[in-house]
C-alpha positions in Angstrom: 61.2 178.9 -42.8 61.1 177.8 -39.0 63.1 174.9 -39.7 65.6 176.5 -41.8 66.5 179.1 -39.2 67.0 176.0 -36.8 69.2 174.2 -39.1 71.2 177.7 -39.6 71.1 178.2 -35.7 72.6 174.4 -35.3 75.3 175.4 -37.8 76.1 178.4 -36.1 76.4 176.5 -33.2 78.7 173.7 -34.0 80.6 176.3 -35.7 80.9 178.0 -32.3 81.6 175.2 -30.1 84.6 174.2 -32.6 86.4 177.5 -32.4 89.2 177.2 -30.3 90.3 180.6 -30.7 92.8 182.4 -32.9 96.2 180.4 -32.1 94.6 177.1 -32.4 96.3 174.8 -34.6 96.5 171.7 -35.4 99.9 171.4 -36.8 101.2 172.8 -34.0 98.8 169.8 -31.9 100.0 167.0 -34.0 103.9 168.2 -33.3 106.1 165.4 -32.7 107.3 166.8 -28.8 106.1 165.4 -25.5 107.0 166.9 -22.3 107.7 164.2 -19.6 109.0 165.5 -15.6 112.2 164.4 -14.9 112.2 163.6 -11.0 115.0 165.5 -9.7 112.9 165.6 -5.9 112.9 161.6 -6.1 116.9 161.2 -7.2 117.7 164.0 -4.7 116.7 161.4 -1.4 117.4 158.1 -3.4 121.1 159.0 -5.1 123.9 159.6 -3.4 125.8 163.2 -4.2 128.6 161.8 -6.7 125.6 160.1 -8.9 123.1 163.3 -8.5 126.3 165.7 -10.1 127.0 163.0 -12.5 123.1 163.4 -13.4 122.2 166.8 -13.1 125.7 168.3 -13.9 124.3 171.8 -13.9 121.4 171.9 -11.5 122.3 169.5 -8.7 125.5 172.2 -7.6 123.1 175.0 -7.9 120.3 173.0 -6.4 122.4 173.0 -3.2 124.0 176.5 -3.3 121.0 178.6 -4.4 117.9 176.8 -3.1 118.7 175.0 -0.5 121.2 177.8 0.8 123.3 174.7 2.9 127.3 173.6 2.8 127.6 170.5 -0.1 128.5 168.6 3.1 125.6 168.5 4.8 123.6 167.1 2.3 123.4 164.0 4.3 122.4 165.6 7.1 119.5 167.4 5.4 118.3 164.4 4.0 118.2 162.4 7.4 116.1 165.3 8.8 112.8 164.3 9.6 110.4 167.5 9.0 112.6 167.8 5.3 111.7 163.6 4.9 107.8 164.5 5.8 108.0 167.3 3.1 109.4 164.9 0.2 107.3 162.3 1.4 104.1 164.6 1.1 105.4 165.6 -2.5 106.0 162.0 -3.8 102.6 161.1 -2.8 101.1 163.9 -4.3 102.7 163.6 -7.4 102.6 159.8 -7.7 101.2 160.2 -11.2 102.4 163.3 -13.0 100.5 162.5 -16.3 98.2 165.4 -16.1 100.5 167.7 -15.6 103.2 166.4 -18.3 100.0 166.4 -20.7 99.5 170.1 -19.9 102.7 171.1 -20.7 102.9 169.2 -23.4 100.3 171.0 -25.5 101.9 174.2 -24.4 104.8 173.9 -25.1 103.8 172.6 -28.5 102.4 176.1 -29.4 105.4 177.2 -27.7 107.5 175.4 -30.3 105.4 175.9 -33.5 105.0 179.6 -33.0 108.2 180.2 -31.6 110.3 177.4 -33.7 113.8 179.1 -33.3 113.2 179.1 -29.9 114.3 175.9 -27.5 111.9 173.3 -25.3 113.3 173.1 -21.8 114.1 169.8 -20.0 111.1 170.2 -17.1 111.7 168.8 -13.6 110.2 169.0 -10.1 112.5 169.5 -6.6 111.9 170.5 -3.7 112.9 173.9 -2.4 111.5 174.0 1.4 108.9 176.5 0.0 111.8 178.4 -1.1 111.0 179.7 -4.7 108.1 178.7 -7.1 109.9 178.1 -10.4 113.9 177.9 -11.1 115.3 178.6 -14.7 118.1 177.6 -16.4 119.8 177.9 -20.0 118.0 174.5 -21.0 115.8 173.6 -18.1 113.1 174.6 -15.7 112.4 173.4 -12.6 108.5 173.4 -10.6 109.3 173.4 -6.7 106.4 170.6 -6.6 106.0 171.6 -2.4 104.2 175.1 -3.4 101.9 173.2 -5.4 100.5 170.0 -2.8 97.0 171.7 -3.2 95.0 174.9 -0.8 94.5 172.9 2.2 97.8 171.3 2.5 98.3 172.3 6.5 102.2 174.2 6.1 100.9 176.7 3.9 99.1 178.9 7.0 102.4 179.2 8.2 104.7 180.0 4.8 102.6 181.4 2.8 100.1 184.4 2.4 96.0 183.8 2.5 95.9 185.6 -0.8 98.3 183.4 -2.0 96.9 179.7 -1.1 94.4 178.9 -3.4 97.2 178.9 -6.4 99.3 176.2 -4.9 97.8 173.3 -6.5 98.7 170.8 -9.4 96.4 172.5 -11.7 98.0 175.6 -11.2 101.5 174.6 -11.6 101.7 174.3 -15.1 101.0 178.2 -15.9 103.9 178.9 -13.3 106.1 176.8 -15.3 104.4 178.1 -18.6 105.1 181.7 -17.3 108.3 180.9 -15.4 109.9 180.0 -18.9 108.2 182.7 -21.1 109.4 185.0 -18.5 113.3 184.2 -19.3 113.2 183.8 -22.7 111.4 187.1 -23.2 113.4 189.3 -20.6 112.2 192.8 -20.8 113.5 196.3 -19.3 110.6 197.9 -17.4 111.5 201.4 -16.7 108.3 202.7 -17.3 104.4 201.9 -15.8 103.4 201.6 -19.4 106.4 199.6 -20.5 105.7 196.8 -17.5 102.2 196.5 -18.1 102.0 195.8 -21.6 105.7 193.6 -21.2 103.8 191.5 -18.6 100.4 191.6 -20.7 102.0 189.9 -23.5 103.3 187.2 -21.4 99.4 186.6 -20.0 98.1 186.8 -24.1 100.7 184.3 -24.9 99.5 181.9 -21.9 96.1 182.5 -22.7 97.2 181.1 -26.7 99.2 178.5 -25.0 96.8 177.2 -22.4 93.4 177.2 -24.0 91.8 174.6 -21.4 92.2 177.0 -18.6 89.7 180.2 -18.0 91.8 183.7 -18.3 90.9 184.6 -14.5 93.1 180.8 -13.7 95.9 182.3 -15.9 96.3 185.7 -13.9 96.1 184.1 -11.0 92.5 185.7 -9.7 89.1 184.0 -8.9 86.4 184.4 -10.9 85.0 187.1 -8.8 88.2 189.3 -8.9 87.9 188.8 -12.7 84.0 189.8 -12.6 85.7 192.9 -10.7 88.7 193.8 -13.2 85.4 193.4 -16.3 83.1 195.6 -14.3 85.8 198.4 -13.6 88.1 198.0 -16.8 87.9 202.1 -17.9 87.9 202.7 -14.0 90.9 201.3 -13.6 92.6 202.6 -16.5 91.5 206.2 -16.1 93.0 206.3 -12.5 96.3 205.2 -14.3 96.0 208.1 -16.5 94.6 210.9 -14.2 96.9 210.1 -11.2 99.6 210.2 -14.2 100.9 206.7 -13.5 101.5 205.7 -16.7 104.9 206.9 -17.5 106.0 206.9 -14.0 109.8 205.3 -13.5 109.3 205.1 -9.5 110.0 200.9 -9.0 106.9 201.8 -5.9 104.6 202.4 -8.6 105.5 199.8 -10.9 105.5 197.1 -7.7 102.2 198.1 -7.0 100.7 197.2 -10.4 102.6 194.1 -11.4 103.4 192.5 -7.9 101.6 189.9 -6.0 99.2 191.3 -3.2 96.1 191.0 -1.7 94.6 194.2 -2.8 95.7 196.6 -5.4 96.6 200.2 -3.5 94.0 202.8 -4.5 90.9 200.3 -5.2 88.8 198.5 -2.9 90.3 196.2 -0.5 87.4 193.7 -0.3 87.0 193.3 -3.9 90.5 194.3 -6.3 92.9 191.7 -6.5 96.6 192.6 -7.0 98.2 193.3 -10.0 96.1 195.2 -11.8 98.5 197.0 -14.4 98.7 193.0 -15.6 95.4 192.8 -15.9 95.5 195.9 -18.1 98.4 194.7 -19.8 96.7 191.8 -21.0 93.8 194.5 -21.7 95.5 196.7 -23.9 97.8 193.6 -26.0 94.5 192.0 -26.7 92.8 195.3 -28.3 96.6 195.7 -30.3 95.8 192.2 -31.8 92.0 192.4 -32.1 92.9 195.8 -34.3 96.2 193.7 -36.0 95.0 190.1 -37.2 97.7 189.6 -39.6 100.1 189.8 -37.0 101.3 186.4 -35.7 102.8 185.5 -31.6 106.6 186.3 -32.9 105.3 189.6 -34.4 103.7 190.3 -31.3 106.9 189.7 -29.5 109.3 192.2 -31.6 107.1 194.8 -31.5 108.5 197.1 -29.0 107.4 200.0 -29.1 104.5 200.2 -25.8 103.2 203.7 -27.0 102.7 202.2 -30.5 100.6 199.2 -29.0 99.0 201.5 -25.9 97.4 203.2 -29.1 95.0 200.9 -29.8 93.1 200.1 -26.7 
């Protein structure tokens, strides 16, 4: 009998270990589609302006106007300054290798494609924006500012950046800005409720969380494992201040900011231990328990199912 119940706890075991979760698929795994960085930050110092708008038709002119914010004429003169050659020069030698990072994306945006098939595969690319903007979409391509992400310690962050911020701006993190960057204009939402933004932004976290299986869910929302811990611990907390200080349906853009937006500290909970963004963290909360109760229901489902109140109903 002993030996039995080891041989069924072995089972169970393997079993376990194998599960990749409820998304995982190996069709979409085996798809024919490969992500790989075009180096838009390289061909920006090595190519003059005629061959970068002959190249990048689209992004080069608004790489220019948007980002860099400087006259097309002096280009030349940005190039030859020295602080902006440092910068690239600190980028290309981070990202001398970018096969992790095309390998990441590539399995993403592989369950991107088979769940979504309808749907579009940008062209990915890296510039540099002078710590300008994290992630730049357009109709067909998206673009990773590869100077936020040259790792916690790099030295210019104290200076451009906030502390709370810093420990996201490495390689490993970029992908899920690029992930979340694209999802994010594909999926374009009107938030003019609490409820509405929370649950709009918690299914862009389930689908990362489908789309990135190799990274924890505290990585994904962009907290540390100990502002996760936090979130766990005070879940119905959290969600019962919402309701009692009747949040929920508020329209004020304050309110909504104060749930969804980057900050150190979410207004009303404890400054040493709430991250920011907690209504995301509930969003996330309340899509999960909508799926948990609605396993027939597939990503795309998921995704045309508007009605917030319908899906707030089953947390």
């Amino acid at each position: 009998m002993r030996k039995y119940l080891e041989i069924l706890l072995l089972i169970f075991i393997c079993t376990a270990c194998s599960d990749k979760g409820r998304f995982y698929s190996k069709e979409a795994e085996n798809l024919p589609l490969e992500v790989k960085i075009e180096r838009f930050d390289l061909d920006f110092m090595s190519m003059d302006s005629a061959s970068l708008a002959e190249k990048y038709p689209e992004f080069y002119p608004l790489y220019v106007r948007n980002i860099l914010e400087i006259p097309a004429a002096e280009v030349g003169k940005f190039k030859a300054d020295s602080a902006v050659r440092s910068l690239f020069a600190d980028v290309e030698k981070e990202y001398s290798s970018v096969e992790d990072v095309e390998k990441t994306l590539t399995k993403a945006f592989k369950y991107y494609k088979y769940y979504f098939p309808e749907k579009q595969v940008p062209k990915v690319s890296f510039h540099v924006s002078g710590f300008n903007q994290c992630v730049v979409t357009l109709q067909d391509r998206i673009s990773a500012s590869a100077d936020y992400y040259l790792g916690k310690d790099y030295p210019m962050y104290s200076s451009v950046a906030y502390q709370y911020e810093v420990s996201y701006l490495t390689r490993e993190h970029l992908p899920i800005d690029v992930m979340l960057g694209w999802l994010s204009s594909e999926f374009s939402t009107n938030d003019y409720r609490l409820l509405e933004s929370m649950i709009n932004h918690g299914k862009l976290m389930y689908m990362l969380e489908a789309f990135l299986p190799d990274y924890k869910m505290s990585e994904i929302l962009s907290y540390s494992e100990e502002q996760f811990a936090w979130c766990e611990e005070h879940e119905k907390r959290i969600w019962h201040s919402i309701v009692e200080n009747k949040e929920l349906y508020s329209t004020d853009w304050r309110t909504i900011m104060k749930y969804t937006q980057p900050a150190p500290f979410t207004n009303g909970y404890s400054q040493e231990h709430s991250p920011g963004r907690l209504g995301v963290y509930m969003g996330w909360k309340i899509v999960s328990s909508f799926m948990k109760a609605h396993k027939e229901l597939s990503l795309s489902d998921l995704m045309s199912t508007t009605d917030a109140q319908e899906i707030r109903r089953y947390y």
